[in-house]
N, C-alpha and C positions, 0 to 999 in steps of 0.2 A: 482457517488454518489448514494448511495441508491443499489445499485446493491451488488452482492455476490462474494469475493473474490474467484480465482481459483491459486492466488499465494502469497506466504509470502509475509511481508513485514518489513524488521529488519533495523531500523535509528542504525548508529553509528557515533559516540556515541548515544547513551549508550550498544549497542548491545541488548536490548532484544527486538520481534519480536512487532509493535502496532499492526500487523493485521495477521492471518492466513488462511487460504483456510476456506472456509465455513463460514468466519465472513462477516457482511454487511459494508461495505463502507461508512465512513458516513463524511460529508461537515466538522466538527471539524477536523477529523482525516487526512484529506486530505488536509488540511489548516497549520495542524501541520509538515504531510511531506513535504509538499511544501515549507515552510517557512524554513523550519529545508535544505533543498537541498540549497536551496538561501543562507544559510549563511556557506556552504560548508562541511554537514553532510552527510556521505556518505550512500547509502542504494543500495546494494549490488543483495540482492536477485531478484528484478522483474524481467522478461524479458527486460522493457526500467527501467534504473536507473534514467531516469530524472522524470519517471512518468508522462512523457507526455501522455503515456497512460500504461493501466492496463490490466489484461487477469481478466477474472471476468466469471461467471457460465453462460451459455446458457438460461438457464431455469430460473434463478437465486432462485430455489433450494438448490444450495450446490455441492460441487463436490460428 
């Protein structure tokens, strides 16, 4: 949370992306895919699909 995205992130349903590289991470939005995973929403693009963890900017700059 709080940190800088380094990789999409698309809930489906509904398919469009909440997050994309260089956006900041924030405690709603993370509560939203969390919740939205629990009730068996799929989100495809991260490296871990469960979001147990995230790939996020070094610097947290921005890619």
């Amino acid at each position: 949370m709080g940190r800088v995205a380094a990789e999409m992130m698309t809930p489906y349903p509904p398919g469009i992306p909440a997050v994309l590289p260089g956006e900041r991470i924030t405690e709603p939005l993370l509560r939203y895919l969390r919740s939205g995973i629990e009730a068996g929403m799929n989100v495809p693009d991260p490296a871990d699909p469960t979001l147990g963890t995230v790939r996020v900017c070094a610097d947290g700059e921005g890619p």
